[in-house]
VORO-198140 format. One record per residue: residue number from 0; residue in one letter; x, y, z of N, C-alpha, C, O in turn. Coordinates in steps of 0.001 Angstrom, whole numbers, plus 524288, in hexadecimal, padded with zeros to 5 digits. Layout:
BEGIN
 num residu   n.x   n.y   n.z  ca.x  ca.y  ca.z   c.x   c.y   c.z   o.x   o.y   o.z
 NUM      A     X     Y     Z     X     Y     Z     X     Y     Z     X     Y     Z
...
//
This chain:
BEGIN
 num residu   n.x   n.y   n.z  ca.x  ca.y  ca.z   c.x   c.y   c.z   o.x   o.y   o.z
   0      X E5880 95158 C0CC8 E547B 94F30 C0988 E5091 94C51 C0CEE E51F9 94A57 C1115
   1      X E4BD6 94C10 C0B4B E47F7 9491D C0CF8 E451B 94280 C08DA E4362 94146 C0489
   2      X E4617 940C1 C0CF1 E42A1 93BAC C0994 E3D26 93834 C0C4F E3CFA 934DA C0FC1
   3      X E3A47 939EE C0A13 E35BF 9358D C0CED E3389 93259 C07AC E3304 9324F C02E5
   4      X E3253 92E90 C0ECF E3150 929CF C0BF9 E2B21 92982 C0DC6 E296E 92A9B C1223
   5      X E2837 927C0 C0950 E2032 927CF C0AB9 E2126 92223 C0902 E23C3 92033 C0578
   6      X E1CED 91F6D C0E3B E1BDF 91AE6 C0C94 E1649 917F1 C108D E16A3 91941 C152A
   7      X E12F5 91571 C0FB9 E10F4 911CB C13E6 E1238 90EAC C1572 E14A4 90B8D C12B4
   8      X E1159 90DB7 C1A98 E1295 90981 C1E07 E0DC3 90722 C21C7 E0A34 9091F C2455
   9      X E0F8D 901DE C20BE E0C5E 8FCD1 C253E E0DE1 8FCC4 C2A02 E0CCD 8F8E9 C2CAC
  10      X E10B5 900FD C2C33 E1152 90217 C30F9 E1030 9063C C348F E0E47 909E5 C3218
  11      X E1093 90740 C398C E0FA1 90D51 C3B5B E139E 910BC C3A33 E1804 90FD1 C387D
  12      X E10C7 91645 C3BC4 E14C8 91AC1 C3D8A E198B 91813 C40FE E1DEB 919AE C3FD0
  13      X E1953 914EF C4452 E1C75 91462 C48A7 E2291 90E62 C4705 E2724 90D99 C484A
  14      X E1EA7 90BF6 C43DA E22D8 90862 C41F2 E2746 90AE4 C3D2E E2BE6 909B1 C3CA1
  15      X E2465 90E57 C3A62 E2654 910EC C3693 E2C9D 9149E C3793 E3103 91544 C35BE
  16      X E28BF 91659 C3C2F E2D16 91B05 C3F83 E3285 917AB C422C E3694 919FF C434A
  17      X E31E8 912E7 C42CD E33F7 90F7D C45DA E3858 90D42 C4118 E3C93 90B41 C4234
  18      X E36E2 90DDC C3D0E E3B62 90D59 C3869 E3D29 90F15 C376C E415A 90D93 C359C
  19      X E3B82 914FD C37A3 E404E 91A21 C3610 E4540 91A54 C3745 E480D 91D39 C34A5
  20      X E481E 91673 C3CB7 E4D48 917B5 C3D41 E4E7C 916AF C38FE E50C4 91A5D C36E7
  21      X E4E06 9132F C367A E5296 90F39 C321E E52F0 91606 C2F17 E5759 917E8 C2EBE
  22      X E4FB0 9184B C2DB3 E5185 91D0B C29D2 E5368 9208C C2C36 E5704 92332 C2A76
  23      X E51E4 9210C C2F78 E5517 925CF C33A9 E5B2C 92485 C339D E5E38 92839 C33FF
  24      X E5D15 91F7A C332C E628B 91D41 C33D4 E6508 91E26 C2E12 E69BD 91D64 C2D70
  25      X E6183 91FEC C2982 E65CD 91F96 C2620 E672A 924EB C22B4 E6499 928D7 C21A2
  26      X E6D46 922EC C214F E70AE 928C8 C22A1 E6EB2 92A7D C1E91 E6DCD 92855 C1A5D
  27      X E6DAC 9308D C20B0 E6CDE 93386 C1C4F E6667 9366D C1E64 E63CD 93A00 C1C80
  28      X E65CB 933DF C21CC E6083 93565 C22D1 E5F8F 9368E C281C E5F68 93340 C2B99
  29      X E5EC0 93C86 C28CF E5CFE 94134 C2C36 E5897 93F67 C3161 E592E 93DF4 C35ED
  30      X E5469 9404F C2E2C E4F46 93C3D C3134 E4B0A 93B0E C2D5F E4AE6 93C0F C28AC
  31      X E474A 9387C C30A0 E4323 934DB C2F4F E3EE6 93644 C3134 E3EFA 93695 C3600
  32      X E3945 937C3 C2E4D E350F 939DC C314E E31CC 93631 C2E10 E31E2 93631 C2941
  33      X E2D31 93132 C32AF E2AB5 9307B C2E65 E25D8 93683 C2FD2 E25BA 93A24 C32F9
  34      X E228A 93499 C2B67 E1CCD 93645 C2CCE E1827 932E6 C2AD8 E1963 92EE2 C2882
  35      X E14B4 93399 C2B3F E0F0F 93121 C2976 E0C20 935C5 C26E1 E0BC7 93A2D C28C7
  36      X E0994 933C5 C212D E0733 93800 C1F85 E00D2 9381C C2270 DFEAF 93454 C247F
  37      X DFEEB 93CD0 C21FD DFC0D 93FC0 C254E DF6F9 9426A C22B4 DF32B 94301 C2595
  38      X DF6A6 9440D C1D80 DF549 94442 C1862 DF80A 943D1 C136C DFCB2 944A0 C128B
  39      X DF27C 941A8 C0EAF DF62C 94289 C0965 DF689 93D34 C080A DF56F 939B2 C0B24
  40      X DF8AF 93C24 C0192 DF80D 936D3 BFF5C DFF2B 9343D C0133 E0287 9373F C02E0
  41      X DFFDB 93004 C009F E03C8 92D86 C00BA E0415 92AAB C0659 E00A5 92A50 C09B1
  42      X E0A11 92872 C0659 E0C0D 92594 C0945 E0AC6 9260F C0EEF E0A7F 92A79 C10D0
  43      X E0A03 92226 C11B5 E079D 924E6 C17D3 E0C46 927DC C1BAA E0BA9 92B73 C1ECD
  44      X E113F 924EB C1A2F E16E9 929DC C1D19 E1A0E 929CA C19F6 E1B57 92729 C1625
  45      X E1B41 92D36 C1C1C E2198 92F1B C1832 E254E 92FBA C1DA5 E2417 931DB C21C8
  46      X E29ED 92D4C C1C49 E2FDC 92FD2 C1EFA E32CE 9339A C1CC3 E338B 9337F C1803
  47      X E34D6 93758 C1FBD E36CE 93C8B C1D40 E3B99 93BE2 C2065 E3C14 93B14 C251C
  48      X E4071 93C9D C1B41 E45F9 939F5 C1D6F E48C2 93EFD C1C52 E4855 94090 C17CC
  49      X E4BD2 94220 C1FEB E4F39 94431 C1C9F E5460 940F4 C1BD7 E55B8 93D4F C1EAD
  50      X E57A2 94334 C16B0 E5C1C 93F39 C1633 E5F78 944B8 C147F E5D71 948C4 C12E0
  51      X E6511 943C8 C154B E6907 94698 C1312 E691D 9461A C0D9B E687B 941EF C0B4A
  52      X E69CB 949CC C0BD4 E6999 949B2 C0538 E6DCA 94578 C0209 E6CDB 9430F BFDFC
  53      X E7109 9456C C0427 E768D 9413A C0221 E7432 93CA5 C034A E7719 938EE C0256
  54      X E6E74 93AFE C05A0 E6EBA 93537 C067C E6A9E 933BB C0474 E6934 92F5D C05E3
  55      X E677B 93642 C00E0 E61FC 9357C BFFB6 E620C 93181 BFF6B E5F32 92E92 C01F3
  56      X E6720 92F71 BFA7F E653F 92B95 BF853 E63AF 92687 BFAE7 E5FDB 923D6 BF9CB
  57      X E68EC 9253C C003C E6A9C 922FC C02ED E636B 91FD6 C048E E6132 91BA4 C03C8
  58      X E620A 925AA C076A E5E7B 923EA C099B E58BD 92298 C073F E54E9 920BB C097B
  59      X E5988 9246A C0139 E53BE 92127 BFE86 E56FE 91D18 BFF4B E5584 91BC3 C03AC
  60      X E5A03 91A7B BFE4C E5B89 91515 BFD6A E58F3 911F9 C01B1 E571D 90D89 C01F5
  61      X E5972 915BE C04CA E58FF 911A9 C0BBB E550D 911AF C0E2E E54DE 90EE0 C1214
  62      X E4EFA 915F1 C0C45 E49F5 91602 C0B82 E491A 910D0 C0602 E45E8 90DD1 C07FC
  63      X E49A9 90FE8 C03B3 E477D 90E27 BFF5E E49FD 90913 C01BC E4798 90553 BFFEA
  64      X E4E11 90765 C0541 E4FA1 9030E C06A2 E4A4D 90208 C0B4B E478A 8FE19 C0B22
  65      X E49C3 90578 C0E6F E44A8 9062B C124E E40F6 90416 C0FFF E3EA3 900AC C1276
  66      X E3EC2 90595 C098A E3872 904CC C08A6 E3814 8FD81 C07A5 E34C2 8FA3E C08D8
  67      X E3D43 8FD33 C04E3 E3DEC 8F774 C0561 E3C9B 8F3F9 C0AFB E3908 8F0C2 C0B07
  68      X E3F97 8F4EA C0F30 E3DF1 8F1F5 C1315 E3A09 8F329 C1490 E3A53 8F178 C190E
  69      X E35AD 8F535 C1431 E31F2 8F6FC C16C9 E2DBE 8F549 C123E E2959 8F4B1 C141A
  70      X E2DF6 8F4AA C0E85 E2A2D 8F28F C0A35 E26C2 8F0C6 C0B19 E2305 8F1C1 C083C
  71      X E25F2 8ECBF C1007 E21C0 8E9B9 C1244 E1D9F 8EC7D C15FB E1945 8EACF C1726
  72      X E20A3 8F269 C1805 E1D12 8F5C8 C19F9 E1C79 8FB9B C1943 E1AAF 8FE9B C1C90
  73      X E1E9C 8FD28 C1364 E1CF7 9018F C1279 E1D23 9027E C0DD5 E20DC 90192 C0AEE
  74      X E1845 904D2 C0C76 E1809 904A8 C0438 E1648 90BF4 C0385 E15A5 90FA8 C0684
  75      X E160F 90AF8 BFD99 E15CF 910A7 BFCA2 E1930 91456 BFD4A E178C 918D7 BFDA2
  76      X E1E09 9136B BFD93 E2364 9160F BFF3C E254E 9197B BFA4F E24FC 917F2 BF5C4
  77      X E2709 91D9D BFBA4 E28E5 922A7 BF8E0 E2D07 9240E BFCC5 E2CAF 9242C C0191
  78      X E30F9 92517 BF9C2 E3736 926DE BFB33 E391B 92B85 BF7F0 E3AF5 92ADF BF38C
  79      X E3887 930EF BFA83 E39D2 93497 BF70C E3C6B 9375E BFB21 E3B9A 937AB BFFDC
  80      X E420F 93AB1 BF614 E43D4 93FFF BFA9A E44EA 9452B BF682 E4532 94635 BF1D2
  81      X E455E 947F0 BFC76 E445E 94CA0 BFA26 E48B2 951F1 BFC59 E4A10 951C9 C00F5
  82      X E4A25 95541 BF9D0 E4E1F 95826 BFA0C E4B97 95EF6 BFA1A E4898 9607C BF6AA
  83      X E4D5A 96252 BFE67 E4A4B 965A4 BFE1C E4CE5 96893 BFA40 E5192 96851 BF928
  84      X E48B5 96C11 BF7C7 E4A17 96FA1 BF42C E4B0D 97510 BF571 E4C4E 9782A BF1FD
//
């Protein structure tokens, strides 16, 4: 499964990237790509997570624990996943 997360941030590309271990560390989850959008309306990046299917849940829990600490520097946040068909 795939889950990204779109959101803005008061920080760079480089501090951003510099946070990703914490998700990279939790179980259930493959890897972590951010990106920056490039064209088009919405959020300025999105992270694209894959996760093992048995842990989805696990890991919205532990994104949505993420948007919490980070509240003070990133708004507009969307947390969705997706399952190929």
């Amino acid at each position: 499964m795939k889950a990204f997360v779109e959101f803005d941030a008061y920080a760079s590309d480089y501090e951003i990237k510099g946070e990703l271990g914490g998700m990279r560390g939790i179980d259930g989850v493959a890897s972590v790509t951010l990106m920056r959008k490039v064209s088009g309306e919405g959020p300025r990046f999105c992270i694209e997570i894959d996760v093992a299917d048995d842990k989805v849940e696990s890991v919205t829990e532990k994104l949505n624990r993420y948007q919490s600490q980070y509240a003070g520097q990133i708004s507009n946040v969307a947390v969705r996943t997706f399952s190929p068909v």
